[in-house]
mmJSON file of the N, C-alpha and C atoms, coordinates in Angstrom:
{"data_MODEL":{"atom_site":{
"group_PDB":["ATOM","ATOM","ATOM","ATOM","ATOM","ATOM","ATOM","ATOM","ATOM","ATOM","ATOM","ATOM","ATOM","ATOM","ATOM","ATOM","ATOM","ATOM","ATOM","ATOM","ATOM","ATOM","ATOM","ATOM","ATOM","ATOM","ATOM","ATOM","ATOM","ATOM","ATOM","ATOM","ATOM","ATOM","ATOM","ATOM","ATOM","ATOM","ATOM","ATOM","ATOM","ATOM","ATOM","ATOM","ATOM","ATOM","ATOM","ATOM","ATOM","ATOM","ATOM","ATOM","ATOM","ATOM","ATOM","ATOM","ATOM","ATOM","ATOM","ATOM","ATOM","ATOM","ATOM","ATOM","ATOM","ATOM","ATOM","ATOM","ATOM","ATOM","ATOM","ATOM","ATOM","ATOM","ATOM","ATOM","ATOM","ATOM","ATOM","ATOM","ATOM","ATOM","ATOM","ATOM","ATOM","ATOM","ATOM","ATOM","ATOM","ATOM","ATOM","ATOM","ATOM","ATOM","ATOM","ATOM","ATOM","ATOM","ATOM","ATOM","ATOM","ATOM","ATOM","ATOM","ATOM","ATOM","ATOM","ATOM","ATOM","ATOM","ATOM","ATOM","ATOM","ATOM","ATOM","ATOM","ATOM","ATOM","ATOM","ATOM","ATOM","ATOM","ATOM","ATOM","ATOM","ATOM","ATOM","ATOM","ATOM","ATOM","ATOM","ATOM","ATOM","ATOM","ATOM","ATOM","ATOM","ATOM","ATOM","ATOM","ATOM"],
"id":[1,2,3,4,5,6,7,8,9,10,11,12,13,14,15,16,17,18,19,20,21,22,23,24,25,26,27,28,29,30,31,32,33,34,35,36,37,38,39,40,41,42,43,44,45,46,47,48,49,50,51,52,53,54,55,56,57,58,59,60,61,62,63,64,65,66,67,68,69,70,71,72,73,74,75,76,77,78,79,80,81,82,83,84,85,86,87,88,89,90,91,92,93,94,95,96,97,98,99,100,101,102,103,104,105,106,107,108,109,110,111,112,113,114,115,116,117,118,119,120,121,122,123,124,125,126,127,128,129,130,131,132,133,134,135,136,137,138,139,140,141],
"type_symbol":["N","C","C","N","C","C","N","C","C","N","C","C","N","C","C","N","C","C","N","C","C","N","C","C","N","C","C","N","C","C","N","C","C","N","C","C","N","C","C","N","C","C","N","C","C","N","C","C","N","C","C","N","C","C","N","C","C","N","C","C","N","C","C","N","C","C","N","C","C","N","C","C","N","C","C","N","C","C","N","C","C","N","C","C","N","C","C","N","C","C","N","C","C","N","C","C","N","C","C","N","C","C","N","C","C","N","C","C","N","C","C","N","C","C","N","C","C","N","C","C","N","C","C","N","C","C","N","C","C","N","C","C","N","C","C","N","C","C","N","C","C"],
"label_atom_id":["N","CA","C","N","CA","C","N","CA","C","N","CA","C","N","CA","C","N","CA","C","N","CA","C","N","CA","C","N","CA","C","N","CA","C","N","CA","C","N","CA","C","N","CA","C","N","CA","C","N","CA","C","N","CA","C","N","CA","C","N","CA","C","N","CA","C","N","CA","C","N","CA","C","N","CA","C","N","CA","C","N","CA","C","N","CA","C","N","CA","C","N","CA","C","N","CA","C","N","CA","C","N","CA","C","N","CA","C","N","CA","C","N","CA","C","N","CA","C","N","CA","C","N","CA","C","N","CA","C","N","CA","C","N","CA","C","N","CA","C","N","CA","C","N","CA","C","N","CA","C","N","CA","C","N","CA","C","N","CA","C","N","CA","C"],
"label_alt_id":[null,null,null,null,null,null,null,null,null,null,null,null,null,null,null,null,null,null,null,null,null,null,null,null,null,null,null,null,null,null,null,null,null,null,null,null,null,null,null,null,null,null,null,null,null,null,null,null,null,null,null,null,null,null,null,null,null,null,null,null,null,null,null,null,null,null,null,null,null,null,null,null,null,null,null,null,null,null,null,null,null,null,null,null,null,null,null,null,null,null,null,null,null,null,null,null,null,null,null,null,null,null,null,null,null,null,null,null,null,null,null,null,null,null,null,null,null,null,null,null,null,null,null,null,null,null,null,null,null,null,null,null,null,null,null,null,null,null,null,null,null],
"label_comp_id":["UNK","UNK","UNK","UNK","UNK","UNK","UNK","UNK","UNK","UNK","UNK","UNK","UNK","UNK","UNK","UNK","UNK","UNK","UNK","UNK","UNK","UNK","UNK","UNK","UNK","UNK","UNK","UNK","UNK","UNK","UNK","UNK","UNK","UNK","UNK","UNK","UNK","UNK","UNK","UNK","UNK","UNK","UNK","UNK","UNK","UNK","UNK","UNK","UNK","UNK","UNK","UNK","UNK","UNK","UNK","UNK","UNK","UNK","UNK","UNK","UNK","UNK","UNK","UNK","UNK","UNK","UNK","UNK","UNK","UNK","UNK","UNK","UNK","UNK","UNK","UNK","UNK","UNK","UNK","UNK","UNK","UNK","UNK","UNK","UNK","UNK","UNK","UNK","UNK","UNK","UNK","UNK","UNK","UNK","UNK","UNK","UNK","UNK","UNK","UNK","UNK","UNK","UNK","UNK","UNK","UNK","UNK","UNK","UNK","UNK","UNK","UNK","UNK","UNK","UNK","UNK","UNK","UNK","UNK","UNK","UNK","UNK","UNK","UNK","UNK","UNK","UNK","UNK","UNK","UNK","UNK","UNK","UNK","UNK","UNK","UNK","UNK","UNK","UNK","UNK","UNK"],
"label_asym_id":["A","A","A","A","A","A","A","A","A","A","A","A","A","A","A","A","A","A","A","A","A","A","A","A","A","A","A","A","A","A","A","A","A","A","A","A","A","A","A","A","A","A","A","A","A","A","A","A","A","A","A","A","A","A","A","A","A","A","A","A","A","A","A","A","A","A","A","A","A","A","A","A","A","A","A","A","A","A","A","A","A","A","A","A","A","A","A","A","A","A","A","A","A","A","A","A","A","A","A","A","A","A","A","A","A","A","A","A","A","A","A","A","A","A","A","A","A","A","A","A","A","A","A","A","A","A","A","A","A","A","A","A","A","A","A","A","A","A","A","A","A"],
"label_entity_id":["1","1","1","1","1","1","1","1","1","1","1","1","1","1","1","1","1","1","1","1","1","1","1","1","1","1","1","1","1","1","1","1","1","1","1","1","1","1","1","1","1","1","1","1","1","1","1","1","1","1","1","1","1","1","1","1","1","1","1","1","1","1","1","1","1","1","1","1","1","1","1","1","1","1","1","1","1","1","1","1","1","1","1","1","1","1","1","1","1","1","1","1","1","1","1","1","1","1","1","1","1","1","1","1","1","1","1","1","1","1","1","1","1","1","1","1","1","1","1","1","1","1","1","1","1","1","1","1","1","1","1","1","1","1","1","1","1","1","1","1","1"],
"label_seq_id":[1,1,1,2,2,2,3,3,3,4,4,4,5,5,5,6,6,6,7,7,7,8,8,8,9,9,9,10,10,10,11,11,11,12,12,12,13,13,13,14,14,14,15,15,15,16,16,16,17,17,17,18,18,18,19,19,19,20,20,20,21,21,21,22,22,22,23,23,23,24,24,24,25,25,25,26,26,26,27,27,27,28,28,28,29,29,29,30,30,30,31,31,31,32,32,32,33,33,33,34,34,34,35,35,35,36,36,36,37,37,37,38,38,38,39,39,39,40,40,40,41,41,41,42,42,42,43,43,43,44,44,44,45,45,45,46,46,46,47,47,47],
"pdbx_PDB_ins_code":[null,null,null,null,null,null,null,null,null,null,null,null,null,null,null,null,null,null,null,null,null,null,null,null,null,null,null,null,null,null,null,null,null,null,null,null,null,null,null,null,null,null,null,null,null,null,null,null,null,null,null,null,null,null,null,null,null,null,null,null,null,null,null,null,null,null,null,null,null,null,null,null,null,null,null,null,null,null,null,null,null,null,null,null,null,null,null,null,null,null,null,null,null,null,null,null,null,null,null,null,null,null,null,null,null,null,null,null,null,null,null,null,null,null,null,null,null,null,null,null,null,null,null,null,null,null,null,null,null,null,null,null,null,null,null,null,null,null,null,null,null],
"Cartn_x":[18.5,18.436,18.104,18.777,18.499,17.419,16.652,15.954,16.444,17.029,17.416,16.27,16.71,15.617,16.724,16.284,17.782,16.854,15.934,15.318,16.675,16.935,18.024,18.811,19.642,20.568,20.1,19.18,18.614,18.513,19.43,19.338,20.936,22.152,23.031,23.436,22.668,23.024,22.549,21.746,20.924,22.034,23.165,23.64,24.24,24.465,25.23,23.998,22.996,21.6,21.107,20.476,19.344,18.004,17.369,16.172,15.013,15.141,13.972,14.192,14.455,14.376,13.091,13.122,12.118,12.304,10.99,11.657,9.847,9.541,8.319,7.803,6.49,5.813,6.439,7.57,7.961,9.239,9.182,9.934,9.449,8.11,7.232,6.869,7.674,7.872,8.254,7.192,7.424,8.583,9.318,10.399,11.245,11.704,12.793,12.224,10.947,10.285,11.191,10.973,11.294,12.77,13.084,14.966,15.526,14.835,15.084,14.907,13.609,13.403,14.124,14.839,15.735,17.248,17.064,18.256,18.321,17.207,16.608,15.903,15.905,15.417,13.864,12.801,11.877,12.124,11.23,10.672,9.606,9.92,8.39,8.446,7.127,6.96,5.496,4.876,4.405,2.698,2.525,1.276,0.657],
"Cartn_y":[51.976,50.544,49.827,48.987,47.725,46.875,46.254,45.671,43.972,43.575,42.162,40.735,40.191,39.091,37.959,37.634,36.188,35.176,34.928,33.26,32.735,33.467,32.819,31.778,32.365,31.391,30.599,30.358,29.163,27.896,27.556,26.503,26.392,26.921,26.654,26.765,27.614,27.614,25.946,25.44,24.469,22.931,23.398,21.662,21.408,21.75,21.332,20.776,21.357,20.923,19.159,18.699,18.317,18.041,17.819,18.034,18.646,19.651,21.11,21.823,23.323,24.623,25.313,26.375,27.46,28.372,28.975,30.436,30.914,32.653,32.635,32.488,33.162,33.183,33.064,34.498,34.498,33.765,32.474,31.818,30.374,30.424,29.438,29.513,28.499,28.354,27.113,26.57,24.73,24.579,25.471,24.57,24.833,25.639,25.621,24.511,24.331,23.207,21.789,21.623,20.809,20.414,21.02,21.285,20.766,21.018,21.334,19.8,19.483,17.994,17.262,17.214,16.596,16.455,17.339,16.836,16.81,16.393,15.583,16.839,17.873,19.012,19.246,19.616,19.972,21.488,22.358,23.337,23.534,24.23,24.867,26.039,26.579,27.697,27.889,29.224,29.944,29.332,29.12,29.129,27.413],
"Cartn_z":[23.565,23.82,22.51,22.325,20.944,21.224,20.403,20.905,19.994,20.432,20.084,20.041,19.349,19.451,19.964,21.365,22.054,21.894,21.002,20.595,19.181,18.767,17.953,18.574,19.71,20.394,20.722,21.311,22.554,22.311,20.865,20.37,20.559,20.438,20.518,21.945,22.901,24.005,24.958,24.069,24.685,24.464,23.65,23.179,24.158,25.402,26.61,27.719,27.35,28.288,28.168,28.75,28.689,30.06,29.854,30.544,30.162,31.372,30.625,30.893,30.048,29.554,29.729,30.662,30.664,30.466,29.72,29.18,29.326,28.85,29.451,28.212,27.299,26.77,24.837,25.217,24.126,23.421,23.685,23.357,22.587,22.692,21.725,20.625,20.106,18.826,18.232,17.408,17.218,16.905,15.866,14.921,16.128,16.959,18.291,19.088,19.31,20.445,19.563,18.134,17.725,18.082,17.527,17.389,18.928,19.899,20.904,21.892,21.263,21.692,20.94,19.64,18.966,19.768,20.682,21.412,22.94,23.243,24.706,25.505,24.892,25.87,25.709,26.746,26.717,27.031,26.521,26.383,27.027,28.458,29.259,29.204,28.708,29.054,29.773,30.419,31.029,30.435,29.562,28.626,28.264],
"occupancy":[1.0,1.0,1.0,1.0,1.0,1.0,1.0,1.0,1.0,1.0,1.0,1.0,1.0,1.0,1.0,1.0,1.0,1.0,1.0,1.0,1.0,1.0,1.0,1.0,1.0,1.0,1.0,1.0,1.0,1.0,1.0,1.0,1.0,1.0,1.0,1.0,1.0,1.0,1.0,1.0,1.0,1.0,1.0,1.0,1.0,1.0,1.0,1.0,1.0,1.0,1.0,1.0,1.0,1.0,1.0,1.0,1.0,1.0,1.0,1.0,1.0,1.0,1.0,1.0,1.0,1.0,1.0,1.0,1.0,1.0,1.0,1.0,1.0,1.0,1.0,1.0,1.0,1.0,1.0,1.0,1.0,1.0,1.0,1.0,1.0,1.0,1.0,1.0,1.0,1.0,1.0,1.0,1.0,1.0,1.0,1.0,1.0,1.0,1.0,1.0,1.0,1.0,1.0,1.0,1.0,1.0,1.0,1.0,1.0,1.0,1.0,1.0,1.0,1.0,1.0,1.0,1.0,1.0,1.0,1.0,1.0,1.0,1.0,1.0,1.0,1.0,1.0,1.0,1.0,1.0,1.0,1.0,1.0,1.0,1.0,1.0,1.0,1.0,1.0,1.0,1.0],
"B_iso_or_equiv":[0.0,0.0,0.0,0.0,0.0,0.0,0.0,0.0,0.0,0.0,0.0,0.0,0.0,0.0,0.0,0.0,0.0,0.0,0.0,0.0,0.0,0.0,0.0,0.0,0.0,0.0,0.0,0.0,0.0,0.0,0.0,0.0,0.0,0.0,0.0,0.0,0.0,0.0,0.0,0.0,0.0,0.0,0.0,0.0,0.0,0.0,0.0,0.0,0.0,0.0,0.0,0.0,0.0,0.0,0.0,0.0,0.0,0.0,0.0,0.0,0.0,0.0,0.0,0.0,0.0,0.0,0.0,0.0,0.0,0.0,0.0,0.0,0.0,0.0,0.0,0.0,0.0,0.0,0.0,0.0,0.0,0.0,0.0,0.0,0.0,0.0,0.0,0.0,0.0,0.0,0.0,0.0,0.0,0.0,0.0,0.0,0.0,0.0,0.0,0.0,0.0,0.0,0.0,0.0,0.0,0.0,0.0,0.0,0.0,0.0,0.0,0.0,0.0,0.0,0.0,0.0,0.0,0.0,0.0,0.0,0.0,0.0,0.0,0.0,0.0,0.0,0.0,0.0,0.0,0.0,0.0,0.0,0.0,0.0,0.0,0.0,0.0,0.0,0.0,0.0,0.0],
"pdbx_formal_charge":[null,null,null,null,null,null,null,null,null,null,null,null,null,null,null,null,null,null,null,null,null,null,null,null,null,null,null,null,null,null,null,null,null,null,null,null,null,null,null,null,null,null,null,null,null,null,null,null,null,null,null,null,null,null,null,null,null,null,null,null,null,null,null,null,null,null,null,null,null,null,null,null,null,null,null,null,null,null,null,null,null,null,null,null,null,null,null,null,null,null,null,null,null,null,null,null,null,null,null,null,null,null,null,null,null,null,null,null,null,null,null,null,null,null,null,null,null,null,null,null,null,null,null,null,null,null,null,null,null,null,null,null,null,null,null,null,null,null,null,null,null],
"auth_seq_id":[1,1,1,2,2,2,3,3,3,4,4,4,5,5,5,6,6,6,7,7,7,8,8,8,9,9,9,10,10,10,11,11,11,12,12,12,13,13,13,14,14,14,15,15,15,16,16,16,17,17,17,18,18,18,19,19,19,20,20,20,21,21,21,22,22,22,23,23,23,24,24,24,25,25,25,26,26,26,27,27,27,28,28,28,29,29,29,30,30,30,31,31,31,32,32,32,33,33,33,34,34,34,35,35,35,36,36,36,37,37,37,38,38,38,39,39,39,40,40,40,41,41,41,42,42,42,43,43,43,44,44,44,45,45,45,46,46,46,47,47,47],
"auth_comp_id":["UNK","UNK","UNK","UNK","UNK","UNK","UNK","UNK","UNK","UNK","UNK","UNK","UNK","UNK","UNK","UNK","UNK","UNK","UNK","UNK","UNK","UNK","UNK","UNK","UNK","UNK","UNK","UNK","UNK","UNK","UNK","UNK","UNK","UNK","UNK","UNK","UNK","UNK","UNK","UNK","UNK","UNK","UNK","UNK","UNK","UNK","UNK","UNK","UNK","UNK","UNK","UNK","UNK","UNK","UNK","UNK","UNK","UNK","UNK","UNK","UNK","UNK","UNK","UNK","UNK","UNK","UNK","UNK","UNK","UNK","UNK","UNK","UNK","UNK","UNK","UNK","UNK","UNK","UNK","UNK","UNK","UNK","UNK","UNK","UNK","UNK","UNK","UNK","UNK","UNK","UNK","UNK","UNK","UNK","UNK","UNK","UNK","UNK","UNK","UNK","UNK","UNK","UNK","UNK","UNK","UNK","UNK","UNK","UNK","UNK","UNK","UNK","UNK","UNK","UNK","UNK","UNK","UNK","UNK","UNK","UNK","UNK","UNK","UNK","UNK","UNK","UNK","UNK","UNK","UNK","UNK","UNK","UNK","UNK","UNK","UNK","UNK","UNK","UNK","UNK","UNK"],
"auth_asym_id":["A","A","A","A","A","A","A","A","A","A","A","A","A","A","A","A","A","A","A","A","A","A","A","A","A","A","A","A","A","A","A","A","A","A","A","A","A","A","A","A","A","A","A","A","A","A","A","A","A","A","A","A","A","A","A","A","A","A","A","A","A","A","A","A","A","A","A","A","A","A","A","A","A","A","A","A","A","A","A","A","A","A","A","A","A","A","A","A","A","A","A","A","A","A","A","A","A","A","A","A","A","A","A","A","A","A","A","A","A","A","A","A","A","A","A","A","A","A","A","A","A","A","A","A","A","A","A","A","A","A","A","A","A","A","A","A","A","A","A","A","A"],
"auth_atom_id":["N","CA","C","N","CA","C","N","CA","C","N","CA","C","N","CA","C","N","CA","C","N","CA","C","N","CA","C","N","CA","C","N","CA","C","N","CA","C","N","CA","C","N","CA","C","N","CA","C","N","CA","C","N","CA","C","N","CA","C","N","CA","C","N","CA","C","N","CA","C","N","CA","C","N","CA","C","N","CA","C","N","CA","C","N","CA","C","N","CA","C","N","CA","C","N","CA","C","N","CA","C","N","CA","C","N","CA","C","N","CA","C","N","CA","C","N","CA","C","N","CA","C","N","CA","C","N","CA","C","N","CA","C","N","CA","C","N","CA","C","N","CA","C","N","CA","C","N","CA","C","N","CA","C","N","CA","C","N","CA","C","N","CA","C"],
"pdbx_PDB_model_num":[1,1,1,1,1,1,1,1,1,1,1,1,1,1,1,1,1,1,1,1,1,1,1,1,1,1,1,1,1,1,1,1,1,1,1,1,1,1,1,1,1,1,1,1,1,1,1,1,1,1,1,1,1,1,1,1,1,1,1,1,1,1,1,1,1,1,1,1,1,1,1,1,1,1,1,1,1,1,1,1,1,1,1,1,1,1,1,1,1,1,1,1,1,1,1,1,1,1,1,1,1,1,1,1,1,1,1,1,1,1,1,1,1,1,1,1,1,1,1,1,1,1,1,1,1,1,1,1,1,1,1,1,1,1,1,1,1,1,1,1,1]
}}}
């Protein structure tokens, strides 16, 4: 098994979104929180 890191995408997967995005713990991370609210999306997570 690979162990991949899928926080890369979640910024390109997100340009069709807006609202809010949940993801659990390991997906917090300001500069994505940032990026992310830069294009109407909030970021919830678990914490």
């Amino acid at each position: 098994m690979v162990n991949v890191d899928d926080r890369n995408p979640v910024s390109e997967m997100a340009d069709e979104l807006w609202g809010r995005l949940y993801g659990d713990k390991g997906y917090i991370s300001s500069p994505l929180g940032r990026e992310l609210a830069d294009k109407g999306v909030i970021l919830i997570t678990g914490v």
